[in-house]
PDBQT receptor file of N, H, CA, C and O in Angstrom, charges set to zero:
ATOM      1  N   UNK A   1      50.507  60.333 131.850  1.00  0.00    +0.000 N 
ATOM      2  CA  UNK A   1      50.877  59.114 131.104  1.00  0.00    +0.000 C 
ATOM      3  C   UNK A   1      51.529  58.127 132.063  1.00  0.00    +0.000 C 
ATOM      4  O   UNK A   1      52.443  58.539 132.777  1.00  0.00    +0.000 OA
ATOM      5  N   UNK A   2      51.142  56.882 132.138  1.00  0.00    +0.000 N 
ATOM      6  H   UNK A   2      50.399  56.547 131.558  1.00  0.00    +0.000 HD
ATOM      7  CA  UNK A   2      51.892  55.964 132.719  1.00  0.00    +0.000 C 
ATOM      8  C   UNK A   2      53.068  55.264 132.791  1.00  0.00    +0.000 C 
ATOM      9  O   UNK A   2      53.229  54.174 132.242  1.00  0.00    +0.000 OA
ATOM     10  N   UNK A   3      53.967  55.881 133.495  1.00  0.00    +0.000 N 
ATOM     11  H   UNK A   3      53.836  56.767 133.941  1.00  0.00    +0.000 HD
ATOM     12  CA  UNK A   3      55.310  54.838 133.638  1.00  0.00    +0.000 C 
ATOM     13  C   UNK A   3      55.586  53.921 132.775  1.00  0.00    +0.000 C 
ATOM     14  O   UNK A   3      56.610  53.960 132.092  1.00  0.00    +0.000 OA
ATOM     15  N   UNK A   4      54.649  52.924 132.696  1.00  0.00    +0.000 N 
ATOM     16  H   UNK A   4      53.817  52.893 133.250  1.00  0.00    +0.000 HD
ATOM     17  CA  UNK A   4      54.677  51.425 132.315  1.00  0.00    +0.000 C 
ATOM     18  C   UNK A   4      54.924  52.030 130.675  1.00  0.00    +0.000 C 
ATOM     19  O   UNK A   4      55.889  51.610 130.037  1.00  0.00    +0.000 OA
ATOM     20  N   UNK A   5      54.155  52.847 130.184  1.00  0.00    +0.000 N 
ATOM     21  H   UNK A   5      53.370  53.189 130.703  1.00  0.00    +0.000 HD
ATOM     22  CA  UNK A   5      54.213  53.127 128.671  1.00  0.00    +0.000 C 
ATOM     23  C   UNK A   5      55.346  53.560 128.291  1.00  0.00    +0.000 C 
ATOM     24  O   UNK A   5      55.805  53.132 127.232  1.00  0.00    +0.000 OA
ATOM     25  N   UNK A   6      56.023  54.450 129.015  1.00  0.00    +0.000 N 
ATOM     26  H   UNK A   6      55.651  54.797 129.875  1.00  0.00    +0.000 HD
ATOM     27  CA  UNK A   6      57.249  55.152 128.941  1.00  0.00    +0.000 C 
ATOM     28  C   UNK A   6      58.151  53.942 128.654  1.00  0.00    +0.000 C 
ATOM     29  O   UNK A   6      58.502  53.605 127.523  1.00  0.00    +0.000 OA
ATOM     30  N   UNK A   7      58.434  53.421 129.617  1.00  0.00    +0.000 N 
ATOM     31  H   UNK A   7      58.148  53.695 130.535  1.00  0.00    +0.000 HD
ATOM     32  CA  UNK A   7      59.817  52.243 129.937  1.00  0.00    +0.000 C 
ATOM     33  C   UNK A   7      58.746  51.520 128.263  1.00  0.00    +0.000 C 
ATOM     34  O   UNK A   7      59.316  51.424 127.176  1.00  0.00    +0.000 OA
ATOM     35  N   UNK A   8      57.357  51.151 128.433  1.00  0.00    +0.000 N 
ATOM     36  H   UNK A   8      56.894  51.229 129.316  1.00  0.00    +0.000 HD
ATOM     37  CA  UNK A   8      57.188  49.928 126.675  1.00  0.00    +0.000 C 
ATOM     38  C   UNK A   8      58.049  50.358 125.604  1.00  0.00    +0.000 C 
ATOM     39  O   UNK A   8      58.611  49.581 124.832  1.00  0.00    +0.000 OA
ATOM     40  N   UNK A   9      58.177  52.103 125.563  1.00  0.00    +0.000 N 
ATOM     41  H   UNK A   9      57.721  52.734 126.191  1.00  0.00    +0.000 HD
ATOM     42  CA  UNK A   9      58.626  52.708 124.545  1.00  0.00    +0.000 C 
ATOM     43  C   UNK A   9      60.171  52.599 123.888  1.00  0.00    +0.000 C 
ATOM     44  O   UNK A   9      60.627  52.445 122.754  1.00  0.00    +0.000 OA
ATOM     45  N   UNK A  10      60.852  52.808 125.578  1.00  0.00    +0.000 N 
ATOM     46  H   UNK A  10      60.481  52.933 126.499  1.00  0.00    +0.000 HD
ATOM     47  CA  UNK A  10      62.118  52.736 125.921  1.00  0.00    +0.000 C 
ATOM     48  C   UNK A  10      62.449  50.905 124.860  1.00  0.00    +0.000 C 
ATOM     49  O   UNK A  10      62.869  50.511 123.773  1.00  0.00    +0.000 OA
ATOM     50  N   UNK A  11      62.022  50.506 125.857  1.00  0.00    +0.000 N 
ATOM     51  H   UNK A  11      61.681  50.826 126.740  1.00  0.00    +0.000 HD
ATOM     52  CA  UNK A  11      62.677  48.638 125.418  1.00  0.00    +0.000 C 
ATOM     53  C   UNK A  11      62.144  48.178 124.272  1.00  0.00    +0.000 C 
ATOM     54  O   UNK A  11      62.378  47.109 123.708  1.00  0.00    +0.000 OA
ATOM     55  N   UNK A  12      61.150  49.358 123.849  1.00  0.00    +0.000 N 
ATOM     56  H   UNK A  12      60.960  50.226 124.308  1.00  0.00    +0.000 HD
ATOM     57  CA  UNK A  12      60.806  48.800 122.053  1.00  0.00    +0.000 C 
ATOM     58  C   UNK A  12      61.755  49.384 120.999  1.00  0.00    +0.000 C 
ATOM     59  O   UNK A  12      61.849  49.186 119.788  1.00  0.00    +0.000 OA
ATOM     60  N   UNK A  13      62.422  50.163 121.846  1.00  0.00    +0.000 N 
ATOM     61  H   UNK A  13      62.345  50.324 122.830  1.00  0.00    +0.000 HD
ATOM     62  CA  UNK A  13      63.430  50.770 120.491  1.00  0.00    +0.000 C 
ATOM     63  C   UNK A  13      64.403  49.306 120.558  1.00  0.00    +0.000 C 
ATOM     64  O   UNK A  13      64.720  48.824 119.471  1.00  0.00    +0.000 OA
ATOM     65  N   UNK A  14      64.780  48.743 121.584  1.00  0.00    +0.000 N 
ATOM     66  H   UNK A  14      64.522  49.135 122.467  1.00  0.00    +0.000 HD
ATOM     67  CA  UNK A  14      65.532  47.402 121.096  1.00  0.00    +0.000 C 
ATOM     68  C   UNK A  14      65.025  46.832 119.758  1.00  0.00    +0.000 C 
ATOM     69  O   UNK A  14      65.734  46.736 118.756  1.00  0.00    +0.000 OA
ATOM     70  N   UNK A  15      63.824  46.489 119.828  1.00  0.00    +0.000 N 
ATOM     71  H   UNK A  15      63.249  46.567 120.641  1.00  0.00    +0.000 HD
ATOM     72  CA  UNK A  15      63.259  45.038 118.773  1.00  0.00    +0.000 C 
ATOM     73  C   UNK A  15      62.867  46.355 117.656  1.00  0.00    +0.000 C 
ATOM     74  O   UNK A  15      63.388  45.969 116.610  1.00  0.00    +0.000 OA
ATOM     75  N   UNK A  16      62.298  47.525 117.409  1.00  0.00    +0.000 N 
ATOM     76  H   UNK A  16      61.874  47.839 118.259  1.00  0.00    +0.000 HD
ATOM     77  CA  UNK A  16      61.953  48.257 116.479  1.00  0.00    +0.000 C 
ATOM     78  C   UNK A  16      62.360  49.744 117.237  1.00  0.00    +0.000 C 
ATOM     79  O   UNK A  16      61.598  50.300 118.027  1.00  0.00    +0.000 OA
ATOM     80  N   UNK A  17      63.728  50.293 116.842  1.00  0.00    +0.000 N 
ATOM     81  H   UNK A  17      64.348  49.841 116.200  1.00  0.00    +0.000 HD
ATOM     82  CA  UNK A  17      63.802  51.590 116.872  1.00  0.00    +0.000 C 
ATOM     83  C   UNK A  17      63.013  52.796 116.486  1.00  0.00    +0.000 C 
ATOM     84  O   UNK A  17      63.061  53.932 116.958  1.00  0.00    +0.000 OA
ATOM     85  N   UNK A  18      62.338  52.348 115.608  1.00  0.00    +0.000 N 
ATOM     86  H   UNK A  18      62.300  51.425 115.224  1.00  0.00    +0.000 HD
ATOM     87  CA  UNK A  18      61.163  53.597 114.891  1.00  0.00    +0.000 C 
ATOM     88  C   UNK A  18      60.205  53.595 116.179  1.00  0.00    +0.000 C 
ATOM     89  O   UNK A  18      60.268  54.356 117.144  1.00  0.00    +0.000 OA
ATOM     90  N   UNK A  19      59.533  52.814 116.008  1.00  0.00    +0.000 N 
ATOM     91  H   UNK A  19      59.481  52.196 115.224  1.00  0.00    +0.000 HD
ATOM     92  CA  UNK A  19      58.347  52.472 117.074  1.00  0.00    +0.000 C 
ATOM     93  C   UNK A  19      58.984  52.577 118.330  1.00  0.00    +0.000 C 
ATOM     94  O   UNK A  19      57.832  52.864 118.657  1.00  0.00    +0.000 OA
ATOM     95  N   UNK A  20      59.420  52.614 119.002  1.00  0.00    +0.000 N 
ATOM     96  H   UNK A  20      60.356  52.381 118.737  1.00  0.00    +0.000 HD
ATOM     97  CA  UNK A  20      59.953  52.525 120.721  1.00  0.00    +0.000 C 
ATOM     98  C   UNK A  20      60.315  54.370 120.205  1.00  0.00    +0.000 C 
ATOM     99  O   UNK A  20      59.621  55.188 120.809  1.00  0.00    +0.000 OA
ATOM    100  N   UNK A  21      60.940  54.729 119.563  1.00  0.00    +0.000 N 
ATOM    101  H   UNK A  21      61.504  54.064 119.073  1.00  0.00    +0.000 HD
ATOM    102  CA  UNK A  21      60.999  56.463 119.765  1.00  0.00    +0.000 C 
ATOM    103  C   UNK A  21      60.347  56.842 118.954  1.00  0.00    +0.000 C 
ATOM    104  O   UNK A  21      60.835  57.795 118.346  1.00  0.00    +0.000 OA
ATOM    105  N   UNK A  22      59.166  56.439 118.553  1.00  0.00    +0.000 N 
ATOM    106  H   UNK A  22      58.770  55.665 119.047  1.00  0.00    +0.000 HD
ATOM    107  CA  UNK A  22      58.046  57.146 118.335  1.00  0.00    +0.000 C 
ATOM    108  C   UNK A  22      57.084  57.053 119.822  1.00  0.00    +0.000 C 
ATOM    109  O   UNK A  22      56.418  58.077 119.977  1.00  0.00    +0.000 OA
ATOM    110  N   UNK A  23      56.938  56.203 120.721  1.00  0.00    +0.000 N 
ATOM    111  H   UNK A  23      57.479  55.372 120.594  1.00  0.00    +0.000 HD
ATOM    112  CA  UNK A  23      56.340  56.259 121.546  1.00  0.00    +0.000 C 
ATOM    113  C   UNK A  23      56.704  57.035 122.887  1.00  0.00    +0.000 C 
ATOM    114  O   UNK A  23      55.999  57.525 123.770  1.00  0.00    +0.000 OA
ATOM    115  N   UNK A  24      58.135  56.953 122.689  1.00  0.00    +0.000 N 
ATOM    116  H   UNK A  24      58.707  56.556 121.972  1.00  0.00    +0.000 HD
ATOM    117  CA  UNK A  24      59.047  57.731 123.992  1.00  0.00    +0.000 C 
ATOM    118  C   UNK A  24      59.024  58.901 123.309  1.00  0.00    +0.000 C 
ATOM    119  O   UNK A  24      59.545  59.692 124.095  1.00  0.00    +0.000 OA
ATOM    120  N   UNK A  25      58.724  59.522 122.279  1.00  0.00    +0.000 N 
ATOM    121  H   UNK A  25      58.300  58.880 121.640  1.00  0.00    +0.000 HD
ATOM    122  CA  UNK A  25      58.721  61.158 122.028  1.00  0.00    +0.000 C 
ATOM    123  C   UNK A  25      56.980  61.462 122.151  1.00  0.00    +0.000 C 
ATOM    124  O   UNK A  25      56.641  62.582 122.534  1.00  0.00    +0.000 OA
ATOM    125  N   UNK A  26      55.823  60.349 121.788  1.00  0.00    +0.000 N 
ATOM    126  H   UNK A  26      56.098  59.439 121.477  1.00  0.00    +0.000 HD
ATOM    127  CA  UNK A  26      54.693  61.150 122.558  1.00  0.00    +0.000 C 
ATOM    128  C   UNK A  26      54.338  60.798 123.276  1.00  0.00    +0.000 C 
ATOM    129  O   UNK A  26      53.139  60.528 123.206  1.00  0.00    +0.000 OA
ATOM    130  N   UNK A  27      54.986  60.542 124.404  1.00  0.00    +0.000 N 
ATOM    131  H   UNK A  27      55.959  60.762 124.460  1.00  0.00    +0.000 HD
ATOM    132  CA  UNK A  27      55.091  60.793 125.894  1.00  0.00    +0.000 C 
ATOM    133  C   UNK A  27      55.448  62.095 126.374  1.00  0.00    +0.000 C 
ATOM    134  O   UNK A  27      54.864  63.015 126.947  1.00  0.00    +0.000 OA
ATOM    135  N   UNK A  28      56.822  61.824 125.868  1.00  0.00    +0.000 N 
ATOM    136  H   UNK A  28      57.297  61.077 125.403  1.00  0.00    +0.000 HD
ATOM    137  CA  UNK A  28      57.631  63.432 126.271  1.00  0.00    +0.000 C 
ATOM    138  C   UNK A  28      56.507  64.229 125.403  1.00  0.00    +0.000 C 
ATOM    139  O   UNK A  28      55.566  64.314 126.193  1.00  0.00    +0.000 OA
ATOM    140  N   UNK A  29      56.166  64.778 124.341  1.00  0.00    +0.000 N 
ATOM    141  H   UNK A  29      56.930  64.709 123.700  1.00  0.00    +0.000 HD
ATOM    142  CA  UNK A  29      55.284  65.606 124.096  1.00  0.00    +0.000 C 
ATOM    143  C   UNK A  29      53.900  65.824 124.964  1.00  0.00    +0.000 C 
ATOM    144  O   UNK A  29      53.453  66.895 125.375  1.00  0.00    +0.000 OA
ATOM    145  N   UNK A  30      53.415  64.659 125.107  1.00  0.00    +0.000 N 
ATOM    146  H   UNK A  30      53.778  63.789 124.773  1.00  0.00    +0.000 HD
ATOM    147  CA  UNK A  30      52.258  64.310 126.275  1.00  0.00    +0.000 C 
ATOM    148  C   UNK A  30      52.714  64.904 127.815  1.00  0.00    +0.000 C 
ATOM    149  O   UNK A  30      51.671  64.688 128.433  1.00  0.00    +0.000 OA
ATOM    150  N   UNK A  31      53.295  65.286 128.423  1.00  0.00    +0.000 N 
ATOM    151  H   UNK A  31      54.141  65.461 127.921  1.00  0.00    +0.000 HD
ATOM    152  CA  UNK A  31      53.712  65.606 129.148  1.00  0.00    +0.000 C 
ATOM    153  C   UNK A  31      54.174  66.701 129.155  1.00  0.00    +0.000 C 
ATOM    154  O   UNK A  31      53.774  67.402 130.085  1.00  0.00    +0.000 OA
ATOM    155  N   UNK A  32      55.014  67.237 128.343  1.00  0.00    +0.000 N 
ATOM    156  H   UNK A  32      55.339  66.668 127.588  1.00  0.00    +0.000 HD
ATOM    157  CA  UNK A  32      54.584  68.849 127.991  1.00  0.00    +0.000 C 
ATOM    158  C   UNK A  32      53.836  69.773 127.662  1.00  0.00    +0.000 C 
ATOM    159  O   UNK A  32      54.073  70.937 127.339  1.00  0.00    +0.000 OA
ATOM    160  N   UNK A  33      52.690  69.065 127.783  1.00  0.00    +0.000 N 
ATOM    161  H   UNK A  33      52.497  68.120 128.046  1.00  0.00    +0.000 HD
ATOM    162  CA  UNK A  33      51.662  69.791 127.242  1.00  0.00    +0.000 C 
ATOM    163  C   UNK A  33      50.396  70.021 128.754  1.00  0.00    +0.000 C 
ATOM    164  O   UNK A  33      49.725  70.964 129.174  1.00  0.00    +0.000 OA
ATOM    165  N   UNK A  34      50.593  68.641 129.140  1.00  0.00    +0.000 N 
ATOM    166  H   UNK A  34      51.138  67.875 128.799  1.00  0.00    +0.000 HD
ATOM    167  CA  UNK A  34      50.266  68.527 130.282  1.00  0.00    +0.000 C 
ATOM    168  C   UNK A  34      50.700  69.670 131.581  1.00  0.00    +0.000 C 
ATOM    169  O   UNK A  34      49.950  69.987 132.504  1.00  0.00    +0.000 OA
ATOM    170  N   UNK A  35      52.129  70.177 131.357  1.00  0.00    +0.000 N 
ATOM    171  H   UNK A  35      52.738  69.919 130.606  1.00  0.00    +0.000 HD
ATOM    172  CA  UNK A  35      52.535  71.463 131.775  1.00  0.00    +0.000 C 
ATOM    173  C   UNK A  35      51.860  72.148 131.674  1.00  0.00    +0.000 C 
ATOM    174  O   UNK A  35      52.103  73.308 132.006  1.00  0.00    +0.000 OA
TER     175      UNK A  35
């Protein structure tokens, strides 16, 4: 997964908290799996 998506996720919880950690948790899931 790309960086860039991670940090979109991060700075979207500013303007919409739901959405910015919905995207920063399937990352982190995306990446564990990827393990």
């Amino acid at each position: 997964v790309p960086a860039h998506v991670e940090m979109m996720g991060f700075m979207g919880m500013g303007n919409n908290p739901m959405v910015g950690c919905t995207v920063a948790c399937a990352v982190a899931v995306a990446e564990a799996f990827k393990k």
